[in-house]
C-alpha positions as CSV (number, residue, x, y, z in Angstrom):
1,X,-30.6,2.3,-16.4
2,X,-30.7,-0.2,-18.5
3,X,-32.6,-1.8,-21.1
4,X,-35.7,-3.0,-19.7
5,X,-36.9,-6.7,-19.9
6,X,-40.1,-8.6,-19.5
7,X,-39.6,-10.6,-17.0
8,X,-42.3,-11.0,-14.2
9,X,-41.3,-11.7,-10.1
10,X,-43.9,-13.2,-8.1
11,X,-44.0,-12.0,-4.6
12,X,-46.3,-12.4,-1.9
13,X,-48.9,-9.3,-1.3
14,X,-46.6,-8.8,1.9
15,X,-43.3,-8.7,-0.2
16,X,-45.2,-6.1,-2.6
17,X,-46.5,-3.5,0.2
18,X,-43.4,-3.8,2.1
19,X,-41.3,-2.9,-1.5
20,X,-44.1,-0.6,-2.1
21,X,-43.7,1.3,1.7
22,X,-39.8,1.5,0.7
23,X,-39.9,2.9,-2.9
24,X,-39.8,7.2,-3.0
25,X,-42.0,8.7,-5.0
26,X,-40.9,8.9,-8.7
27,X,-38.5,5.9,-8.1
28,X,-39.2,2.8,-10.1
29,X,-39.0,-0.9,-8.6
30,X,-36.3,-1.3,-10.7
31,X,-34.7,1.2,-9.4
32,X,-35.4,0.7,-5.6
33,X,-34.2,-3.3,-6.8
34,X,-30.8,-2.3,-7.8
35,X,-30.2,-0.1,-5.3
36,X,-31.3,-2.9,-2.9
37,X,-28.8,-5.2,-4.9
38,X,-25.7,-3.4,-4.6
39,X,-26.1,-2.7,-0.6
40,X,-26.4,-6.7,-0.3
41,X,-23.7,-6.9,-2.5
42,X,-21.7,-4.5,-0.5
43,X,-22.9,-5.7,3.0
44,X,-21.5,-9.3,1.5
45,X,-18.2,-8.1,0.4
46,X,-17.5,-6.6,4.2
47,X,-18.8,-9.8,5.8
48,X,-16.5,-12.3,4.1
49,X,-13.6,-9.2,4.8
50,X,-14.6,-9.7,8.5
51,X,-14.5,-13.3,8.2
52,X,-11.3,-13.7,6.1
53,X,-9.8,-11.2,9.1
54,X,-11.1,-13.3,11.9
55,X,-10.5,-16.8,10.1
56,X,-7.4,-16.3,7.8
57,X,-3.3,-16.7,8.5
58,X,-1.7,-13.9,7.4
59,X,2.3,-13.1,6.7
60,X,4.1,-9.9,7.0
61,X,5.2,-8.5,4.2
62,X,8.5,-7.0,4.7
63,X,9.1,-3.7,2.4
């Protein structure tokens, strides 16, 4: 990973146990964080592809 910073989230006791209950053993919030970042990012990406296909005027290209 990368370099680490010193930066400081506050998050409700909730927010913490449920991060807590999700993190394996060994894994590192930051870790568990930027794994949690990339499936949003991913589940993002397929929603505005579903909503660009339902939404969105498309032309045949001829080859």
């Amino acid at each position: 990973m990368g370099e680490a910073a010193d930066k400081r989230i506050p998050v409700t006791r909730e927010v913490w146990e449920d991060l807590s209950d999700l993190k394996r053993p060994g894994e590192t919030f930051a870790s568990l964080l930027a794994e949690m970042i990339e499936h949003e990012k991913k589940r993002r990406l397929f929603l505005d592809m579903e909503r660009i296909e339902r939404e969105g005027s498309f032309v045949e290209l001829r080859l």
